[in-house]
RODO-2510 file (C-alpha; in nm, 4 decimals, decimal comma):
residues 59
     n   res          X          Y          Z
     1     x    14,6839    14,9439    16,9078
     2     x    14,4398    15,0429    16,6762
     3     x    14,6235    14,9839    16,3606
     4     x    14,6681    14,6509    16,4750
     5     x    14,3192    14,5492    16,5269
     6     x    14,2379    14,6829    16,2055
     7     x    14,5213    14,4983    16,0235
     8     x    14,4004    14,1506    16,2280
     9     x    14,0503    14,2159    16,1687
    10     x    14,0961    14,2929    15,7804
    11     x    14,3840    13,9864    15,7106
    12     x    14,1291    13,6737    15,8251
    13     x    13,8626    13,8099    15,5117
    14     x    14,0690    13,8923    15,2401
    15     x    14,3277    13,5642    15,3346
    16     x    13,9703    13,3708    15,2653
    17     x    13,8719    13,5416    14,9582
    18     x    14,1949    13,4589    14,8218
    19     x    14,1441    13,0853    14,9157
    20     x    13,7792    13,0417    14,8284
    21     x    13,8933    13,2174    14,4592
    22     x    14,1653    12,9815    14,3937
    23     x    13,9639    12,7174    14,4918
    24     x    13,6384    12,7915    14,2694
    25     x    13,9140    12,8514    13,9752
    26     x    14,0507    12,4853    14,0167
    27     x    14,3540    12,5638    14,1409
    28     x    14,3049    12,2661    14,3955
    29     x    14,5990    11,9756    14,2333
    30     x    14,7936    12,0661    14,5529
    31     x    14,4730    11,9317    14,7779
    32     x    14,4283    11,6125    14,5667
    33     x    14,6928    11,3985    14,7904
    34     x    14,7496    11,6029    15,0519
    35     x    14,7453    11,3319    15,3174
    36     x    14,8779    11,0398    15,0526
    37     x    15,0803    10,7509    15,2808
    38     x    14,9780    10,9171    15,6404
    39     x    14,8730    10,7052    15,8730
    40     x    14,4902    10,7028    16,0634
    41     x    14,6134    10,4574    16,3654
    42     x    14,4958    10,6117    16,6837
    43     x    14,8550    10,5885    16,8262
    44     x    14,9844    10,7981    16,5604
    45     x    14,7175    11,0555    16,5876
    46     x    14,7475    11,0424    16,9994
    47     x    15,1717    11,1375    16,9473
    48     x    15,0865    11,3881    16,6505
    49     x    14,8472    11,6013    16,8878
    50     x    15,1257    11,5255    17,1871
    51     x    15,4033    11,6636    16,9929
    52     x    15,1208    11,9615    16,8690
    53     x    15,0725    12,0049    17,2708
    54     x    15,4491    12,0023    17,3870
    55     x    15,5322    12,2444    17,0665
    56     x    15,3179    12,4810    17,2494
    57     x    15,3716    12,4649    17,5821
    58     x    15,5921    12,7200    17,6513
    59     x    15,3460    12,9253    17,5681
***
């Protein structure tokens, strides 16, 4: 149990150190488009977090 919580606890901080170091060496031209030709509509978004929901409910 212990090991565990130590290995959660330690893998949020170093995951962000990695991301925040890419990022501040440019190493963003994945992030430029990231949401090119989505859609905004409120319908879309409303069945997006649906599907999100019904993913998870088993859970």
């Amino acid at each position: 149990m212990c090991v565990k919580s130590v290995t959660r606890t330690t893998q949020d901080p170093i995951s962000l150190a990695i991301c925040s170091f890419a990022a501040r060496a440019g190493d963003t031209e994945n992030l430029q488009n990231g949401f090119e030709d989505t859609s905004d509509s409120p319908g879309t978004v409303a069945i997006a977090f649906y599907n999100g929901l019904w993913a998870f409910d088993g859970w």
